[in-house]
C-alpha positions as CSV (number, residue, x, y, z in Angstrom):
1,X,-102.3,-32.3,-60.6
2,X,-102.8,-33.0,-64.2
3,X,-105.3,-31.6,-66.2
4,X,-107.9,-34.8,-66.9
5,X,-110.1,-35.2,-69.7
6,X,-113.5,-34.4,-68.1
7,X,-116.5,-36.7,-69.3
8,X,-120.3,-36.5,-67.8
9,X,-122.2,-39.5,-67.9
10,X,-126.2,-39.0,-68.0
11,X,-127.6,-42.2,-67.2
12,X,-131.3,-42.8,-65.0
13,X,-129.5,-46.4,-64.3
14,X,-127.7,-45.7,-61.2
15,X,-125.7,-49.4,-61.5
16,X,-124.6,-48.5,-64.8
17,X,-124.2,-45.0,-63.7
18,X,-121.8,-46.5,-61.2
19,X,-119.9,-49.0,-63.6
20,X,-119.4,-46.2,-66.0
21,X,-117.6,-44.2,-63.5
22,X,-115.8,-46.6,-62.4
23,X,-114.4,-47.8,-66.1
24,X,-113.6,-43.9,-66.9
25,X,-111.9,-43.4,-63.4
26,X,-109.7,-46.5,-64.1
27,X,-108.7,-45.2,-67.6
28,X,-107.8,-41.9,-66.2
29,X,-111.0,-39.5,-66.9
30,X,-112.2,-37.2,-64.6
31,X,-115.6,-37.9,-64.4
32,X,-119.1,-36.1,-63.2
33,X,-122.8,-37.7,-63.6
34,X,-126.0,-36.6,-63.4
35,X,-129.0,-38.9,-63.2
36,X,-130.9,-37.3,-65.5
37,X,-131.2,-34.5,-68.1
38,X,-132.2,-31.7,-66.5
39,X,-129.0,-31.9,-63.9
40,X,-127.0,-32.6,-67.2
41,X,-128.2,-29.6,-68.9
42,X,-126.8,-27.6,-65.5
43,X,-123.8,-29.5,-65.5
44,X,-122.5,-28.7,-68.8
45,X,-123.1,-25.1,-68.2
46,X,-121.1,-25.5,-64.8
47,X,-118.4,-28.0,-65.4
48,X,-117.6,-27.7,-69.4
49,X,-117.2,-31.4,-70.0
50,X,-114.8,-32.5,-72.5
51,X,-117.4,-34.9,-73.9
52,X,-120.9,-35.9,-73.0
53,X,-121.7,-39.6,-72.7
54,X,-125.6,-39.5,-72.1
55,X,-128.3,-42.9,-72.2
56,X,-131.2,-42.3,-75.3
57,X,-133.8,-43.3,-73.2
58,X,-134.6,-41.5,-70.0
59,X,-137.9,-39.9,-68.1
60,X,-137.3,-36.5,-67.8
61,X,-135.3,-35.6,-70.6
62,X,-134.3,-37.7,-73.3
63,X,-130.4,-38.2,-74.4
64,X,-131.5,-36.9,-77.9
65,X,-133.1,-33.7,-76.6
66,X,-130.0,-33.2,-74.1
67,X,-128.1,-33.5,-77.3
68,X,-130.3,-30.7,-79.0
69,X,-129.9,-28.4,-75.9
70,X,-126.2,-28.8,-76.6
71,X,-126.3,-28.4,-79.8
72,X,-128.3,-25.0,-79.5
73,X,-126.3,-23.4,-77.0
74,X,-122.6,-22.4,-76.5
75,X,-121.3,-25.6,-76.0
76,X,-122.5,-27.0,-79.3
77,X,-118.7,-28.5,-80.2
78,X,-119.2,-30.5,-77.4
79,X,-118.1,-33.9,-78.7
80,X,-121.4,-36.0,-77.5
81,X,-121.8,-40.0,-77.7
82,X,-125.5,-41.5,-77.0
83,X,-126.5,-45.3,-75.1
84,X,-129.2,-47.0,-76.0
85,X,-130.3,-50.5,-74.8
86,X,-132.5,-50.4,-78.0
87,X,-131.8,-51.4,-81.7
88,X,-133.2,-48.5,-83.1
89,X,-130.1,-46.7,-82.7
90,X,-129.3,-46.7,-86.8
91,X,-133.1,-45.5,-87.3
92,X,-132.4,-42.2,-85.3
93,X,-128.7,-41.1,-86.8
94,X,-130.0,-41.2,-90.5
95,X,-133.2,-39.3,-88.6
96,X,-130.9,-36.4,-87.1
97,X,-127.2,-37.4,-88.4
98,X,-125.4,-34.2,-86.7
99,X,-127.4,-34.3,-83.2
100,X,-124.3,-36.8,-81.5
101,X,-121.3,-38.0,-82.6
102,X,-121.4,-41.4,-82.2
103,X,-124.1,-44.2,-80.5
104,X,-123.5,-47.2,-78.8
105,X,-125.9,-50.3,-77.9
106,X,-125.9,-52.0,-74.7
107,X,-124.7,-53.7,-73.4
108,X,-121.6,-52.0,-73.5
109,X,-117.6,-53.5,-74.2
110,X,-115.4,-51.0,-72.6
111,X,-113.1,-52.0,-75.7
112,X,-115.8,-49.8,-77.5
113,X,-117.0,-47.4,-75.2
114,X,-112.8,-46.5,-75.0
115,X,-112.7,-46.4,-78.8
116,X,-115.4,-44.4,-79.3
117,X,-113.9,-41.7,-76.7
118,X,-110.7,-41.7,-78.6
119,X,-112.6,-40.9,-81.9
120,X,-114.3,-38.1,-80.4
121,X,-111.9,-36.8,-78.0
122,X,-109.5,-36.6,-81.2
123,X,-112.2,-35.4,-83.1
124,X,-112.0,-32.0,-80.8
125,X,-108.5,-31.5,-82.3
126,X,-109.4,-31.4,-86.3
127,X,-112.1,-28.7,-85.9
């Protein structure tokens, strides 16, 4: 079997938990979720994902304190892209520019969710 790109998707929305999934299977990921932070936070210790793909806003722990954990530990080169459904997205890169790699607003075109995985799945390559 060929060795697939593995991506977690942290998202409390289990529908577009689901739809994600189902987008990354179709493009040939290998794909693992959690529903919220703390699972992710055992998941990229277990797994090793290729790239994070985590939702902002969440109740237990946010996307942008997932992406801190990361950052702090030894997956830090983790190439990690953030969802919001809110506009406030440009407000929180100039806040903490190096804490993920890239954002994205819902709703979502898999046009751009697929670029942006390019960028930072390349990205892992230059470093």
């Amino acid at each position: 079997m060929a060795n697939l790109t593995k991506i977690l998707v942290v998202e409390d929305e289990v529908d577009f938990l689901m739809t994600m999934q189902a987008i990354l299977i179709d493009e040939g990921y290998e794909v693992i979720v959690a529903e919220n932070g703390t699972r992710a936070l055992h998941l990229v210790e277990e797994q090793r994902p290729d790239l994070v793909l985590t939702d902002i806003v969440m109740p237990d722990i946010s996307g942008l304190q997932l992406a801190r954990s990361i950052r702090q530990s030894s997956n830090k080169l983790i190439p990690i892209i953030s969802i919001t459904g809110y506009p406030f997205r440009d407000d929180i890169a100039a806040a903490e520019p190096c804490l993920v790699d890239l954002y994205l607003t819902k709703p979502i075109q898999v046009s751009d969710l697929l670029t942006a995985l390019n960028i930072c799945l390349d990205g892992r390559f230059l470093n």
